[in-house]
VMD Tcl script that builds the backbone (N, CA, C; Angstrom):
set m [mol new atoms 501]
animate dup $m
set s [atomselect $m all]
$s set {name element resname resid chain x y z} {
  {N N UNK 1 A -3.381 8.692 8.808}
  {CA C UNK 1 A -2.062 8.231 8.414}
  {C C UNK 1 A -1.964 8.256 6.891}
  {N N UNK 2 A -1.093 9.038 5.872}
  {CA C UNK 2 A -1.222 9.172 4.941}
  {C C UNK 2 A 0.874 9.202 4.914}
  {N N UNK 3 A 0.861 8.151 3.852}
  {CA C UNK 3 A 2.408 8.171 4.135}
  {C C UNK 3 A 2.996 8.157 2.415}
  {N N UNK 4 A 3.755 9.216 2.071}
  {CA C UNK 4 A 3.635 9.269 0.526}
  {C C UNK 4 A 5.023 7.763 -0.132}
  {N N UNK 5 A 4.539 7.186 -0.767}
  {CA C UNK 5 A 5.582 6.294 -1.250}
  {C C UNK 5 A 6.129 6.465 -2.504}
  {N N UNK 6 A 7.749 6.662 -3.064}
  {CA C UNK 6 A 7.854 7.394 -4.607}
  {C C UNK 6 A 8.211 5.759 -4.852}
  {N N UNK 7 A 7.809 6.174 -6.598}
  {CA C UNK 7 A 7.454 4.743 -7.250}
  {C C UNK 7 A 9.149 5.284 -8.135}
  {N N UNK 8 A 10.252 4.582 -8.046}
  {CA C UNK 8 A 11.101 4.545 -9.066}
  {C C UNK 8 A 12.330 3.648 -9.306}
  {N N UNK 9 A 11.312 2.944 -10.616}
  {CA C UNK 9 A 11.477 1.453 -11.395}
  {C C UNK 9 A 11.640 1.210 -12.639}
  {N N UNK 10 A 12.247 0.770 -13.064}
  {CA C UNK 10 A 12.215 0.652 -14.395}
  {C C UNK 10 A 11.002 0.423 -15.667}
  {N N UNK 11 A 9.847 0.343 -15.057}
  {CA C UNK 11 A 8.850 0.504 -15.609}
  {C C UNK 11 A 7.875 1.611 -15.052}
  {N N UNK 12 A 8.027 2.105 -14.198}
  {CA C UNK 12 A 7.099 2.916 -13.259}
  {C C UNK 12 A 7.784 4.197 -12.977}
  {N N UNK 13 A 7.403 5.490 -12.890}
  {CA C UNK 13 A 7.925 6.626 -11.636}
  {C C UNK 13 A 6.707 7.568 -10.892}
  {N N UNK 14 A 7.302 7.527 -9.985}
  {CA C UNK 14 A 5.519 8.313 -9.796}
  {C C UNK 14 A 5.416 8.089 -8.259}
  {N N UNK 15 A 4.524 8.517 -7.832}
  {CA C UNK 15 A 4.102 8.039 -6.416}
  {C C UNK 15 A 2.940 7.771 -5.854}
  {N N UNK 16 A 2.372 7.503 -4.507}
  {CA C UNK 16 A 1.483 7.223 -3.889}
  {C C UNK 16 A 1.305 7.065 -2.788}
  {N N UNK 17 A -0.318 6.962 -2.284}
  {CA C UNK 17 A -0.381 7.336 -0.780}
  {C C UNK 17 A -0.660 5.701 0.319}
  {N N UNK 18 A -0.276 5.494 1.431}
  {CA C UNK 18 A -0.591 4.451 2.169}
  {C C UNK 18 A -1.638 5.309 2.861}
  {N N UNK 19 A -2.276 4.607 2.975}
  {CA C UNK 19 A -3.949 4.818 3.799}
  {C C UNK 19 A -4.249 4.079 4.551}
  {N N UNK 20 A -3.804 2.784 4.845}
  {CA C UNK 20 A -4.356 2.158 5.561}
  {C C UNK 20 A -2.771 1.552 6.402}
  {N N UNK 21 A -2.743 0.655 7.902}
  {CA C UNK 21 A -1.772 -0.118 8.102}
  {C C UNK 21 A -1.503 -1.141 7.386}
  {N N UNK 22 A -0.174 -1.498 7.188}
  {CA C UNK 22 A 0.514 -2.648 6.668}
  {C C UNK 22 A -0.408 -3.905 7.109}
  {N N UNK 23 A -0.874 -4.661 5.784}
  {CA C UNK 23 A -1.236 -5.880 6.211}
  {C C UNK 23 A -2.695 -5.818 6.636}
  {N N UNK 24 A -3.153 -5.077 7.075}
  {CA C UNK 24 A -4.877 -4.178 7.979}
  {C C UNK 24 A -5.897 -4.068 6.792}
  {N N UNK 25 A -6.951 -3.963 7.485}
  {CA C UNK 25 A -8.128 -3.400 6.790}
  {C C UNK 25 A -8.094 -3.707 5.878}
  {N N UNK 26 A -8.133 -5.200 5.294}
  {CA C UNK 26 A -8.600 -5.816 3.761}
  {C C UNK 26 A -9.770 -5.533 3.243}
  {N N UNK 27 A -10.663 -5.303 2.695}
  {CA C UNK 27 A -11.981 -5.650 1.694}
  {C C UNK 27 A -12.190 -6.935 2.759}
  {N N UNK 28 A -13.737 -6.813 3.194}
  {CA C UNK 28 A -13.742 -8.017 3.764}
  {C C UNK 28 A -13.659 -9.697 3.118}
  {N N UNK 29 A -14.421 -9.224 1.841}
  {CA C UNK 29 A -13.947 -10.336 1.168}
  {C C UNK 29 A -12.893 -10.941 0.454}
  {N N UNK 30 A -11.506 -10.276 0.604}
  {CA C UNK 30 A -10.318 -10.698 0.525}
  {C C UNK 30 A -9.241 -10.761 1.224}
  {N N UNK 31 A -9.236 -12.183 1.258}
  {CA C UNK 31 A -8.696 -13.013 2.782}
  {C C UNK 31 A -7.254 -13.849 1.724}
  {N N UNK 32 A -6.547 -13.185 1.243}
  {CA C UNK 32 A -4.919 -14.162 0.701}
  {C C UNK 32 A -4.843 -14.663 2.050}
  {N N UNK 33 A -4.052 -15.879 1.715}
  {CA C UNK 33 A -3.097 -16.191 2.423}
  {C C UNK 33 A -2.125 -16.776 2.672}
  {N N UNK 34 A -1.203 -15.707 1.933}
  {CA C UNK 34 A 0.173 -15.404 2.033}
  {C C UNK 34 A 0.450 -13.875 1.693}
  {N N UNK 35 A 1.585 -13.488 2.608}
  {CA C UNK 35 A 1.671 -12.121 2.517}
  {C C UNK 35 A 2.900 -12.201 1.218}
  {N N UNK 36 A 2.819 -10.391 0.709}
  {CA C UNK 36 A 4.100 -10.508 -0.043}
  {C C UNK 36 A 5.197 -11.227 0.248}
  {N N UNK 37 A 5.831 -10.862 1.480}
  {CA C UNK 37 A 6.877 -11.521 1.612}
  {C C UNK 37 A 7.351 -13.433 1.715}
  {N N UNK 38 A 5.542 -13.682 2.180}
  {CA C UNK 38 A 5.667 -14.995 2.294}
  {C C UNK 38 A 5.780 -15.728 1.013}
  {N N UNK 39 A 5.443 -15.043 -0.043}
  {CA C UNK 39 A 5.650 -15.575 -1.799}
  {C C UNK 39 A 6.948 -15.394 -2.249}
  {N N UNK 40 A 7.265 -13.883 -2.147}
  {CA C UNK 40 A 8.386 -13.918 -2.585}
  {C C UNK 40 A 10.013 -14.758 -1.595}
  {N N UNK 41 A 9.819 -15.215 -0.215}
  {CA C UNK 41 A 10.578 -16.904 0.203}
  {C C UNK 41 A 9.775 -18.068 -0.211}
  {N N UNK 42 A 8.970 -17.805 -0.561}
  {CA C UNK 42 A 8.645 -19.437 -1.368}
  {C C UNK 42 A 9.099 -19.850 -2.826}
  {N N UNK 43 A 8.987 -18.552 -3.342}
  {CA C UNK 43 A 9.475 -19.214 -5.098}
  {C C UNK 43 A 8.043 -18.847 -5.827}
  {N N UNK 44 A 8.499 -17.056 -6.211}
  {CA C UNK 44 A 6.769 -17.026 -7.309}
  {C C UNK 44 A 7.862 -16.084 -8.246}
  {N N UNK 45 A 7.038 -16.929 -9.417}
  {CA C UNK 45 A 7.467 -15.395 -10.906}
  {C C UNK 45 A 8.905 -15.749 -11.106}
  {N N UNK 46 A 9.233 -17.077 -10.913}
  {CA C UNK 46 A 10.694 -16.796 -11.253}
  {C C UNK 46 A 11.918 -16.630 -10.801}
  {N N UNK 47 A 11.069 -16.019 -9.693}
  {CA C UNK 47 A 12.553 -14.759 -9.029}
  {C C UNK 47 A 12.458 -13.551 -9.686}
  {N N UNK 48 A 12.177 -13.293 -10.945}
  {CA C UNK 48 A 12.456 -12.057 -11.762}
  {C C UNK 48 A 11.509 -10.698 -11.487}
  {N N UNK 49 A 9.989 -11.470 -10.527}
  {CA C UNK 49 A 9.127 -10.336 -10.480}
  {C C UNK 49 A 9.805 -9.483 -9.206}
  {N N UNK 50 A 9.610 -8.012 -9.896}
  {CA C UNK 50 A 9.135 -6.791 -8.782}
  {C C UNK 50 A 10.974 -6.298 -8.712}
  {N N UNK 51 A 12.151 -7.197 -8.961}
  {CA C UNK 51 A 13.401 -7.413 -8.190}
  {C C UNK 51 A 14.063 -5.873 -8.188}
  {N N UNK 52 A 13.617 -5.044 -9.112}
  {CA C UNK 52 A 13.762 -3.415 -9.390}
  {C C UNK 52 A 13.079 -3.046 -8.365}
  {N N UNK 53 A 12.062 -3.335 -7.135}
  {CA C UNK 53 A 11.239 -2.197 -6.917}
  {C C UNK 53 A 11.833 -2.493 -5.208}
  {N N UNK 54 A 12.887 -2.710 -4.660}
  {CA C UNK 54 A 13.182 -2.626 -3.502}
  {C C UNK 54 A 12.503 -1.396 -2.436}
  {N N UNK 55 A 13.232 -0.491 -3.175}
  {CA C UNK 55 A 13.137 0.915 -2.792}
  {C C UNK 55 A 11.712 1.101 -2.016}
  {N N UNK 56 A 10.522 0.680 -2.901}
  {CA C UNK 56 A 9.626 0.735 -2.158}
  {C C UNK 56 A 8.978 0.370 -1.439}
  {N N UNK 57 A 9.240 -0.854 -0.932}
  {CA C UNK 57 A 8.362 -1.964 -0.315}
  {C C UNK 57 A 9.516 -2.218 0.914}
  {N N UNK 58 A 8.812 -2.593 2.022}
  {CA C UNK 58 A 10.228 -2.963 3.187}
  {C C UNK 58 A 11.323 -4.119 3.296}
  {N N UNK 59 A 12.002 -3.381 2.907}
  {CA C UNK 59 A 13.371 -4.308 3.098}
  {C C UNK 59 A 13.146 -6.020 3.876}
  {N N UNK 60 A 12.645 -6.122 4.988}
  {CA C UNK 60 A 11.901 -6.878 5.117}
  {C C UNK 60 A 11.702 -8.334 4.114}
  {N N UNK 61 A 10.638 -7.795 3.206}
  {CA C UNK 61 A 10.314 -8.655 2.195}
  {C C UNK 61 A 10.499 -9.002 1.494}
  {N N UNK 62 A 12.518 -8.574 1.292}
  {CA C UNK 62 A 13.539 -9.456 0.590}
  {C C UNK 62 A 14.271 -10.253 1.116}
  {N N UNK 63 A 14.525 -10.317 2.492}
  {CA C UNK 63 A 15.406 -10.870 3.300}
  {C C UNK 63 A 15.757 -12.167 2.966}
  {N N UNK 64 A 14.898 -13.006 2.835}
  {CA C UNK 64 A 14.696 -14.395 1.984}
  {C C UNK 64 A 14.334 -14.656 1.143}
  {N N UNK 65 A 14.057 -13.324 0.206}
  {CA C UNK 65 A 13.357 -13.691 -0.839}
  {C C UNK 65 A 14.282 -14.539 -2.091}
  {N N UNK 66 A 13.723 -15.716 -2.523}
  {CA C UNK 66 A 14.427 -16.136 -3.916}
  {C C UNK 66 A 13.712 -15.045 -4.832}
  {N N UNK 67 A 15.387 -14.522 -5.454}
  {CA C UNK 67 A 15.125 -13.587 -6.692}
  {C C UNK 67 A 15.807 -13.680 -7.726}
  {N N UNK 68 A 15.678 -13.457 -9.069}
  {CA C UNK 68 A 16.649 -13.761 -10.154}
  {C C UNK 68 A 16.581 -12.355 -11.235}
  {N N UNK 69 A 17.201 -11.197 -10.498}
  {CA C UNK 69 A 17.376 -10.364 -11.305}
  {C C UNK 69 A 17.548 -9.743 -12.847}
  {N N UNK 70 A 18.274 -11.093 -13.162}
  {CA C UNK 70 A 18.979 -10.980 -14.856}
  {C C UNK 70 A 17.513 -11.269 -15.561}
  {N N UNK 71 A 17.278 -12.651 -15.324}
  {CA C UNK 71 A 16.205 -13.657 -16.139}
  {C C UNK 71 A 15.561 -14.266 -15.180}
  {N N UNK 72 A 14.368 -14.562 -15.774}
  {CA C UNK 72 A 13.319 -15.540 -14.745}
  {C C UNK 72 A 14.357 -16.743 -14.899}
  {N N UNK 73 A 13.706 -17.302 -13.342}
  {CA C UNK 73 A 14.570 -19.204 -13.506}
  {C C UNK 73 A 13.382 -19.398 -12.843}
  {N N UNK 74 A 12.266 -20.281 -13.410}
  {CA C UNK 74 A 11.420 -21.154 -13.242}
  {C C UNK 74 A 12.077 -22.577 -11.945}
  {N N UNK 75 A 13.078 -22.279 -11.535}
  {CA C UNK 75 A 13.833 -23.207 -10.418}
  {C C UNK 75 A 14.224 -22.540 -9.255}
  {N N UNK 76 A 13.945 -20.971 -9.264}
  {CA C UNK 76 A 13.497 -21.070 -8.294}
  {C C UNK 76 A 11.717 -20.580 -7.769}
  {N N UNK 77 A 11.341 -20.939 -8.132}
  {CA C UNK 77 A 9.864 -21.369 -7.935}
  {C C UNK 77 A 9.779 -22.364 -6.858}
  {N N UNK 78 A 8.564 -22.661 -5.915}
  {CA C UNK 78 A 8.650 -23.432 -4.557}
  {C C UNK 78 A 8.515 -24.704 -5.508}
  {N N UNK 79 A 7.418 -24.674 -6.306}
  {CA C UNK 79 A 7.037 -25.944 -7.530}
  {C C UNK 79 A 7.948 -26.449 -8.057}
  {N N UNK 80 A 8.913 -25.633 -9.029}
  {CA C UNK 80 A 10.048 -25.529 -9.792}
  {C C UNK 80 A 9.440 -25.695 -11.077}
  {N N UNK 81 A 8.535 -25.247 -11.219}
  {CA C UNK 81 A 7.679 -24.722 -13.007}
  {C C UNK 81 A 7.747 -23.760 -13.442}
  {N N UNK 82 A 7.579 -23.594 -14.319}
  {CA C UNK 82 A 6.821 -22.061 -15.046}
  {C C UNK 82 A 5.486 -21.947 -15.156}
  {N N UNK 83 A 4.536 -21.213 -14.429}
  {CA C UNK 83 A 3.430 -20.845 -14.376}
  {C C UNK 83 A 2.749 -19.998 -14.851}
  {N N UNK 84 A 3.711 -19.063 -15.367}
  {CA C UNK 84 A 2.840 -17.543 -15.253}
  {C C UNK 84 A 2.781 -17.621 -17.078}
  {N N UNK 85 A 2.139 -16.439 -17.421}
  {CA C UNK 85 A 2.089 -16.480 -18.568}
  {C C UNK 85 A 2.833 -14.287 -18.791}
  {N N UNK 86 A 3.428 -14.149 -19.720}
  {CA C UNK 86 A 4.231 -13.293 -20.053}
  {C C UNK 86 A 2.916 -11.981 -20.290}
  {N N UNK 87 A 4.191 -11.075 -19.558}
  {CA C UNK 87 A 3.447 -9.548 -19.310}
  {C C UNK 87 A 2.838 -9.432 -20.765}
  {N N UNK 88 A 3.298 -9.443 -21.505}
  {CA C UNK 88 A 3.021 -9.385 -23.154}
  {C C UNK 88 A 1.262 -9.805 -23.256}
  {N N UNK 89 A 1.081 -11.186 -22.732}
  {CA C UNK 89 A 0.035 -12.202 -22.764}
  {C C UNK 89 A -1.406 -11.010 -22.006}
  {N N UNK 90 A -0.379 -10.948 -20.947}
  {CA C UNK 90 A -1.396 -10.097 -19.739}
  {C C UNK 90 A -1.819 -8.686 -20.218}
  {N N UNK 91 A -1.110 -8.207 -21.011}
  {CA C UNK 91 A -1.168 -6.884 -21.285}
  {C C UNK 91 A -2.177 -7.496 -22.683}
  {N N UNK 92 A -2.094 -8.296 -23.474}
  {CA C UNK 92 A -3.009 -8.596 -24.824}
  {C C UNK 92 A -4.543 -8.460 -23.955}
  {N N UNK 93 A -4.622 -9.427 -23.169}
  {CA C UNK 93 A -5.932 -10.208 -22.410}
  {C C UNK 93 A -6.487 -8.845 -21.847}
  {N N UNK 94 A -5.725 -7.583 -21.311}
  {CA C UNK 94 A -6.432 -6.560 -21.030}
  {C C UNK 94 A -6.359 -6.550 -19.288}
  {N N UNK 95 A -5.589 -7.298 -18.770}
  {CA C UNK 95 A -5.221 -7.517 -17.146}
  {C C UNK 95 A -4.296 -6.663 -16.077}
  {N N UNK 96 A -3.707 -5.824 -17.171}
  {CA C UNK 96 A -2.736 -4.588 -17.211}
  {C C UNK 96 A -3.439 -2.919 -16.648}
  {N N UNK 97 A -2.886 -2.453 -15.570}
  {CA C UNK 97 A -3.732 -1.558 -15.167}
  {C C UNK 97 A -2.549 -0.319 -15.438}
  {N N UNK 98 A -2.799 1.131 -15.914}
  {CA C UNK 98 A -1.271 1.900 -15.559}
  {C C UNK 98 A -0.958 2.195 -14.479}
  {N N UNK 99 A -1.685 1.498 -13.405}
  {CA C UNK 99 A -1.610 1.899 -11.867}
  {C C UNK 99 A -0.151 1.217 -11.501}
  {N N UNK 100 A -0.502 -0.132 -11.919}
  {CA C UNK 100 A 0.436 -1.559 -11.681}
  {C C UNK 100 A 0.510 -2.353 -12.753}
  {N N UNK 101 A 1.642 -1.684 -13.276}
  {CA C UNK 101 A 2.460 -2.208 -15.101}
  {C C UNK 101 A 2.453 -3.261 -14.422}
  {N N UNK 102 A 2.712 -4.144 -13.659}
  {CA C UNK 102 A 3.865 -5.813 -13.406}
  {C C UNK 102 A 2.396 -6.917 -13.397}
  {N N UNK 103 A 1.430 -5.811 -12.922}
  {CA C UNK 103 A 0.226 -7.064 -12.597}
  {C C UNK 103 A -0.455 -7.227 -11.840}
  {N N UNK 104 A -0.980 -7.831 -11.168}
  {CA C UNK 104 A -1.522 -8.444 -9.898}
  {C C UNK 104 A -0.967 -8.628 -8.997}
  {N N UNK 105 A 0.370 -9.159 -8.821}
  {CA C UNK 105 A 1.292 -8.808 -7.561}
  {C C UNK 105 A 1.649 -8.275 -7.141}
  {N N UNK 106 A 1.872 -6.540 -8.101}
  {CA C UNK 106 A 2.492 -5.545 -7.890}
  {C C UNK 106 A 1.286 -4.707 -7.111}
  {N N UNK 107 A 0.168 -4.853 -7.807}
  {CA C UNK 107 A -1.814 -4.160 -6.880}
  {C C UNK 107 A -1.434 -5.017 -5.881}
  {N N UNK 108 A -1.014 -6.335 -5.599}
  {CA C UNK 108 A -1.217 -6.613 -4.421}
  {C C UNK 108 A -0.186 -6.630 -3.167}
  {N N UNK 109 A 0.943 -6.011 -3.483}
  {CA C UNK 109 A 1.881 -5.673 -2.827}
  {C C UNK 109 A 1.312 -4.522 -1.998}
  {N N UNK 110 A 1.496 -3.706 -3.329}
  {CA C UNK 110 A 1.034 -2.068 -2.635}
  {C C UNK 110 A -0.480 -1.690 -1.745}
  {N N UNK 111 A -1.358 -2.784 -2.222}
  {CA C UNK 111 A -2.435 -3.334 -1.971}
  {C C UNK 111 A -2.276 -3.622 0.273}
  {N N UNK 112 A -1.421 -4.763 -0.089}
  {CA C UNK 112 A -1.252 -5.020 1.693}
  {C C UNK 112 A -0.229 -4.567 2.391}
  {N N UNK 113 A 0.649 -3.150 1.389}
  {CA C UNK 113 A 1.666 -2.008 1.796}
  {C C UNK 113 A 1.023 -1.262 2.629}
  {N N UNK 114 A -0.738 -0.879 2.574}
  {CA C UNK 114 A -1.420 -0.354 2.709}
  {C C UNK 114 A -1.904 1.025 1.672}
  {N N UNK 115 A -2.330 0.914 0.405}
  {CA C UNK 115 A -2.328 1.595 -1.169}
  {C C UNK 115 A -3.915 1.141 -0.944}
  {N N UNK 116 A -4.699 2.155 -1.135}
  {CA C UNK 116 A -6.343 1.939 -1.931}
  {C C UNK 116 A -6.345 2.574 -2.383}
  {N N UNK 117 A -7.491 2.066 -3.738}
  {CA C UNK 117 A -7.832 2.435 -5.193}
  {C C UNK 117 A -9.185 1.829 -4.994}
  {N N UNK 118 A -10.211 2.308 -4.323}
  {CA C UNK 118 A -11.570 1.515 -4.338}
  {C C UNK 118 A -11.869 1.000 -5.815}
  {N N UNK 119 A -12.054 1.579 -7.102}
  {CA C UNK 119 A -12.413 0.936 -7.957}
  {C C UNK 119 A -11.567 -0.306 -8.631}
  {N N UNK 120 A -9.833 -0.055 -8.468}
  {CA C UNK 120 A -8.958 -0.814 -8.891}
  {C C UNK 120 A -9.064 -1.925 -8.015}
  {N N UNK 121 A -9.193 -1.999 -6.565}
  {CA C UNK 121 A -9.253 -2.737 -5.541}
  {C C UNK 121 A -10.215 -3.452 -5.776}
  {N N UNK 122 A -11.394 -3.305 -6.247}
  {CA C UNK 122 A -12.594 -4.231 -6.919}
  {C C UNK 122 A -12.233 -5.089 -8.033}
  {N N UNK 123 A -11.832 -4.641 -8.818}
  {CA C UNK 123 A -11.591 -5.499 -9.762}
  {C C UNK 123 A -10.875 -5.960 -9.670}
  {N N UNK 124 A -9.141 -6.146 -8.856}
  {CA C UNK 124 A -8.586 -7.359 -8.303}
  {C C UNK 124 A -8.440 -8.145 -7.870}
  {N N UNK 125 A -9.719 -8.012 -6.664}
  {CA C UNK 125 A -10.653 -8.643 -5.612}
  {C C UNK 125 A -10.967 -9.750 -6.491}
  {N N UNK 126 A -11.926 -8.924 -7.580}
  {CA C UNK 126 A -12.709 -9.973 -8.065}
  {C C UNK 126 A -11.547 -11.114 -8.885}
  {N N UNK 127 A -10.637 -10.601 -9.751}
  {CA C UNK 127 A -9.726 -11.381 -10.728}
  {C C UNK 127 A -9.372 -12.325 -9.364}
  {N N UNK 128 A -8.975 -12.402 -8.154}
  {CA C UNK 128 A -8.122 -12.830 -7.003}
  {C C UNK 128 A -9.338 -13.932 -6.887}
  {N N UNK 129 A -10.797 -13.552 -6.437}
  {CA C UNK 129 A -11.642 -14.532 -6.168}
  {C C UNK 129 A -11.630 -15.474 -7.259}
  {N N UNK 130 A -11.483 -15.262 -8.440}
  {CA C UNK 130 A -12.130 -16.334 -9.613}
  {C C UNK 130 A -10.538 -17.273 -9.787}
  {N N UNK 131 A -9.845 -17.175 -9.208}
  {CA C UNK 131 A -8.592 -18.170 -9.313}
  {C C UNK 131 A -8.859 -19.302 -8.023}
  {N N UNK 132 A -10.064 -19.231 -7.532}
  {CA C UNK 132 A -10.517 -19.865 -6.617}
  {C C UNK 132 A -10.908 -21.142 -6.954}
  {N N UNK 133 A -11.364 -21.012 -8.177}
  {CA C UNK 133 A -11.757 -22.504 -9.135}
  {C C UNK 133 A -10.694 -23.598 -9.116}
  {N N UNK 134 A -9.456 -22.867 -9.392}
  {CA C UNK 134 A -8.238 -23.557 -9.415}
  {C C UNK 134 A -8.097 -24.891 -8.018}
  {N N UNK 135 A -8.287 -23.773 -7.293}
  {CA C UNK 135 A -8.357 -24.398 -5.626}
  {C C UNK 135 A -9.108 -25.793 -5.611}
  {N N UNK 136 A -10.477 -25.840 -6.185}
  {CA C UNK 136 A -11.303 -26.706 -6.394}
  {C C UNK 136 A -11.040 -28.102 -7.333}
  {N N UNK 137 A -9.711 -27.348 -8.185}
  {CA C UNK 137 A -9.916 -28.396 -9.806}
  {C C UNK 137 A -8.681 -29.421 -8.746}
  {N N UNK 138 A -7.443 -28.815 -8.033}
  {CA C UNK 138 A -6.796 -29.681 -7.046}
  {C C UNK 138 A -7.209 -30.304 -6.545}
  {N N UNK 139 A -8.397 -29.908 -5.341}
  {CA C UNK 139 A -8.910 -30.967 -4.851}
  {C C UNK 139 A -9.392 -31.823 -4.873}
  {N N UNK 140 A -10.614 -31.509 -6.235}
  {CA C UNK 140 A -11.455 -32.439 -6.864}
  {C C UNK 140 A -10.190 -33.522 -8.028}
  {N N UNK 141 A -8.771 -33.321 -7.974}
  {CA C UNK 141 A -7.912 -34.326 -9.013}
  {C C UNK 141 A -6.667 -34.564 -8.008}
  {N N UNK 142 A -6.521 -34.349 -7.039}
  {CA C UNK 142 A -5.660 -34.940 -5.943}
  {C C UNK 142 A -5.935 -35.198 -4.467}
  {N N UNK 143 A -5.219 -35.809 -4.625}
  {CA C UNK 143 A -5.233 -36.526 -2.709}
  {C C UNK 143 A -4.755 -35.421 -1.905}
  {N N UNK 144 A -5.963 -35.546 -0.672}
  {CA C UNK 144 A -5.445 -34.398 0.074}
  {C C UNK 144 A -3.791 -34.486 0.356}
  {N N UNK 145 A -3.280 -32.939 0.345}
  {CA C UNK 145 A -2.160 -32.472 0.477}
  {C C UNK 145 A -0.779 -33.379 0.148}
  {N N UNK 146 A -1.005 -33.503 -1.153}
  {CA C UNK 146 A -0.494 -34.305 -2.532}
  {C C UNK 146 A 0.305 -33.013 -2.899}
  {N N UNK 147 A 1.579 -32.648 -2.862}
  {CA C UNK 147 A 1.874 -31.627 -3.405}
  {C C UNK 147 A 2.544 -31.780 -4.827}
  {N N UNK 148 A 2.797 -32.817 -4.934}
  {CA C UNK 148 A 3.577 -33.440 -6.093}
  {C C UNK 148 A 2.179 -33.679 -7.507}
  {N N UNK 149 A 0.994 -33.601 -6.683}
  {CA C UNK 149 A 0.004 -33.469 -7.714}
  {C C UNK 149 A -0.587 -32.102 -8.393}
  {N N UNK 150 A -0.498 -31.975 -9.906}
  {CA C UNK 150 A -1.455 -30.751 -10.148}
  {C C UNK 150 A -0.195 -29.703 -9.778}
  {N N UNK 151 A 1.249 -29.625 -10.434}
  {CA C UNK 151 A 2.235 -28.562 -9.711}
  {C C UNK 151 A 2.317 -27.383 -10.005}
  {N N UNK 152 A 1.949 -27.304 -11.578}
  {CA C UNK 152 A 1.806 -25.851 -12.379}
  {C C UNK 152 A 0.524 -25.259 -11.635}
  {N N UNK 153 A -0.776 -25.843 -11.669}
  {CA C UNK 153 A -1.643 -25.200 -10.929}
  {C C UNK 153 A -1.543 -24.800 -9.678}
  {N N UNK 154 A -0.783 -25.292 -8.523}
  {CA C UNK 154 A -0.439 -25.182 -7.666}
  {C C UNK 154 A 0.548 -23.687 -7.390}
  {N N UNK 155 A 1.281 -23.922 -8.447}
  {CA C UNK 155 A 2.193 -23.086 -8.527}
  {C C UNK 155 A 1.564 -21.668 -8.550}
  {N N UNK 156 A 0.999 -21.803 -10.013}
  {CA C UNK 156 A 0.053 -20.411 -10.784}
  {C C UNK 156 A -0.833 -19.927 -8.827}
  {N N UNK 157 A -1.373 -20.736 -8.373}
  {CA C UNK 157 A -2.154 -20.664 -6.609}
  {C C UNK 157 A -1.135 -19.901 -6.145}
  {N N UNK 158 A 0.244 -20.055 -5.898}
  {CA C UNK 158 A 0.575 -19.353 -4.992}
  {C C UNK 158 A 1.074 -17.956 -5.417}
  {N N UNK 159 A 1.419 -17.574 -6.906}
  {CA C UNK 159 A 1.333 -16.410 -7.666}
  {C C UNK 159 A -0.213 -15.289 -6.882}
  {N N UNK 160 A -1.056 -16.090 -6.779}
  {CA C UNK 160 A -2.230 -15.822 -6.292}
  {C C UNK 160 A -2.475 -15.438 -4.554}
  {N N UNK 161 A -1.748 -16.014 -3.547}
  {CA C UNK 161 A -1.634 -15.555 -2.680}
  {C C UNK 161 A -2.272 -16.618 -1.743}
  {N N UNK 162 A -3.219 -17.893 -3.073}
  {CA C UNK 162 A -3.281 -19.068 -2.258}
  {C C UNK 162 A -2.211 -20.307 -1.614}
  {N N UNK 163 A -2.730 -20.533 -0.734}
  {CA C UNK 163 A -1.159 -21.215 -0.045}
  {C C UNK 163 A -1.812 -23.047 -0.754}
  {N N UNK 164 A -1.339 -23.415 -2.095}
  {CA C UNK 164 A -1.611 -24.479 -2.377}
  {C C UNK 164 A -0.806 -25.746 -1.624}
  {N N UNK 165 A 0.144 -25.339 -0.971}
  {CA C UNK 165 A 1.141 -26.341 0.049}
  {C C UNK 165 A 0.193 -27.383 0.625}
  {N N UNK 166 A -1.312 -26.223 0.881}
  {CA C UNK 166 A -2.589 -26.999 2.281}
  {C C UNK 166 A -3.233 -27.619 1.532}
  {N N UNK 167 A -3.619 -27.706 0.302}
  {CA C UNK 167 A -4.709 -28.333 -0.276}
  {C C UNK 167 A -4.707 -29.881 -0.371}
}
mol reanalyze $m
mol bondsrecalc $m
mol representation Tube
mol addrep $m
């Protein structure tokens, strides 16, 4: 199954191949959980991430999505914070791939679109595992499933694909 997907976005044009089924055959050691679509109806990035890239991803995974086309609104976020830190920041720190200008959400969209990049896929893996700490600093500073505790971190968790709602 090789299914070609064209990339054309306001930061991106280009294309690529699905290799695997939607959602299927993760890296065994990367277990999100939340799918794209389940972030983008909860409130991640604003609203402002990805809102150009319809075209490629299934319709589907806008249906509910809170989005804010113009400008980020940190309200609609599930938290109602600002979490993230600016492409600018990400692109200084060196977190920026030319595969996936937007980030980590955008590898991980195309990522559980069904998109492999064995070497790129490693090193997201790994950036994805080490936000795992986060998971820990909640639990170890709030009462179980305290959501009102720890909200920016919580928040930044579900940017991540962790469902901080459970913690």
């Amino acid at each position: 199954m090789k299914k070609k997907i064209i990339i054309e976005d306001k930061m991106q044009k280009g294309y690529y191949y699905l290799t695997e089924p939607e959602g299927e055959n993760f890296h065994p050691e990367f277990k999100p959980e939340l799918t794209p679509k389940e972030m983008l109806e909860l409130g991640v990035f604003g609203g402002k991430y990805m809102t150009d890239c319809r075209k490629e991803f299934p319709l589907s995974w806008y249906e509910n999505a809170k989005l804010s086309p113009e400008i980020k609104n940190p309200k609609l976020n599930f938290f109602k914070v600002d979490a993230s830190l600016s492409l600018k920041k990400w692109e200084e720190k060196g977190w920026i791939s030319p595969m996936d200008p937007r980030g980590w959400f955008q590898w991980y969209c195309r990522y559980y679109y069904g998109r492999r990049m064995p070497e790129e896929d490693r090193r997201q893996i790994k950036r994805w595992k080490a936000m795992k700490r986060h998971v820990g600093a909640v639990k170890k500073n709030c009462a179980p499933m305290d959501i009102h505790c720890r909200i920016k971190q919580r928040q930044a968790l579900l940017h991540w694909a962790y469902d901080s709602r459970k913690i």
